[in-house]
N, C-alpha and C positions, 0 to 999 in steps of 0.2 A: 504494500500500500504506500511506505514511502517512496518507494522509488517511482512508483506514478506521479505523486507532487512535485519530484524532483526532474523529472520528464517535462511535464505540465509548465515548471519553472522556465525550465531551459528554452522547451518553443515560444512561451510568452516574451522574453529575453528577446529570442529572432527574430520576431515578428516585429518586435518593437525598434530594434537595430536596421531592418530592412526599412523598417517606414521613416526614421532618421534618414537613413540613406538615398531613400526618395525625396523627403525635400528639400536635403542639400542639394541635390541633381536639378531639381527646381530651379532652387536660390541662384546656383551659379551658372547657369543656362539663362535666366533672367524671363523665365517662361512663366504667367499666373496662371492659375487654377480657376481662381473665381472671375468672374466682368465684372468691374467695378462700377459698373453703370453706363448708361446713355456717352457719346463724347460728341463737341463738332470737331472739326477738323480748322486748324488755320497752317496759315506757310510762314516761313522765314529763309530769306536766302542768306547764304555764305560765301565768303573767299576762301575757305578751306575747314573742312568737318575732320580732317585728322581720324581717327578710327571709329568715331559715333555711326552706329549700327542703329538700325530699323528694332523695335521692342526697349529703345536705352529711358531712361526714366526721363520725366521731365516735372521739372521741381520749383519753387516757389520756399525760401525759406528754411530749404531741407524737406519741405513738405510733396510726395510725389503729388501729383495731378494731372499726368497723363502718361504718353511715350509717343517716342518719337513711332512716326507709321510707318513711313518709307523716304526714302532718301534720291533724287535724281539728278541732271544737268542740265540747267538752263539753254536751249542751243542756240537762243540769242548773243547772252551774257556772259557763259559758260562758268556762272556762278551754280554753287549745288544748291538745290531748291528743297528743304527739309519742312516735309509735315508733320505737325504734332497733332495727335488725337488728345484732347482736353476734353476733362469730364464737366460735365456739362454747371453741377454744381457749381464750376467756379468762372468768374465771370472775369476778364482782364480787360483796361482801358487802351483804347486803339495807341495811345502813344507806351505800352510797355516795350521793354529791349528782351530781349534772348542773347545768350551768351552760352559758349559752348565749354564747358567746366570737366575738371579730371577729379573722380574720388580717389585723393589719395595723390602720391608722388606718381605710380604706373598704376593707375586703376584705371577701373571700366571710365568710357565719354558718357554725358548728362547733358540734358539740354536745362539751364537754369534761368527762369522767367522775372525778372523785374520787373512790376507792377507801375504803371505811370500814373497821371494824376487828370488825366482828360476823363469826362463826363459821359464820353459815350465807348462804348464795348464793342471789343470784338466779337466777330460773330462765325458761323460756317463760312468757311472759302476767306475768313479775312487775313491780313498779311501785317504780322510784325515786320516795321520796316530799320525798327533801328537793332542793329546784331552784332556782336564782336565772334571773331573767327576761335577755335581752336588754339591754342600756344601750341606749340609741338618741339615738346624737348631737343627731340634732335636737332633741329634748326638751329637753337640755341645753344646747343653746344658747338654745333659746329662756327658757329658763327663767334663764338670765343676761343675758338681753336684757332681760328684765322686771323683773328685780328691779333693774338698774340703771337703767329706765326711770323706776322706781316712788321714785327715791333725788332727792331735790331738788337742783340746784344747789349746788357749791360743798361738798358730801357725796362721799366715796370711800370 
């Protein structure tokens, strides 16, 4: 009879271990489970999105409130033209900025929303126009590598 509780134990254990390991598989895949409700859709263009992917979070304060949808190329502008699905709940003034942010020194891209102070909102199909692009490490360093490259001996 103990060795059935001790059985009993041990599957309950696995079962529980397996289901931890489902939603980290979740978590780091950036997949939900549930709909968070209704969203509309607005644009913001870029000069460069750096590794921001289609599903990346799009945040307000730390607060998510949507993701980014899909990702394209302007073939006018050949600026990337990024949609965000925003829940409907929350309402942003047509003058907010978007800005393309890193969690972390190498972590996942975010799309991160500044709120403006205009009266009227954005709505489906509408176009945050003011955005700052992605940082992108590499540039930066290489662009310190160069110009300390470019600096003669005996210069700091």
């Amino acid at each position: 009879m103990q060795a059935r509780g001790v059985e009993f134990s041990v599957g309950l254990f696995v079962v529980a271990g397996l289901l931890a390991l489902a939603m980290l598989a979740l978590k780091v895949g950036n997949i939900h489970v549930l709909n968070s409700g209704e969203t509309y859709a607005v644009t913001a263009d870029f000069n460069d999105v750096g590794s921001l992917k289609p599903k990346a979070p799009v945040t307000v304060a730390g607060v998510r409130v949507g993701q980014v949808a899909r990702i394209t190329v302007d073939p006018v502008t050949y600026q990337a033209v990024v949609t965000l699905d925003i829940l409907k709940k929350y309402r942003f003034p047509v003058d907010s900025s978007a800005s393309i942010q890193t969690a972390g020194l190498l972590g996942e891209q975010y799309v991160s929303l500044s709120p403006g102070g205009s009266q009227r909102y954005l709505g489906n199909g509408g176009k945050i126009r003011i955005t700052q692009s992605a940082i992108i490490l590499e540039k930066i360093i290489s662009q310190l590598l160069y110009s300390k490259a470019g600096q003669s001996p005996g210069h700091s």
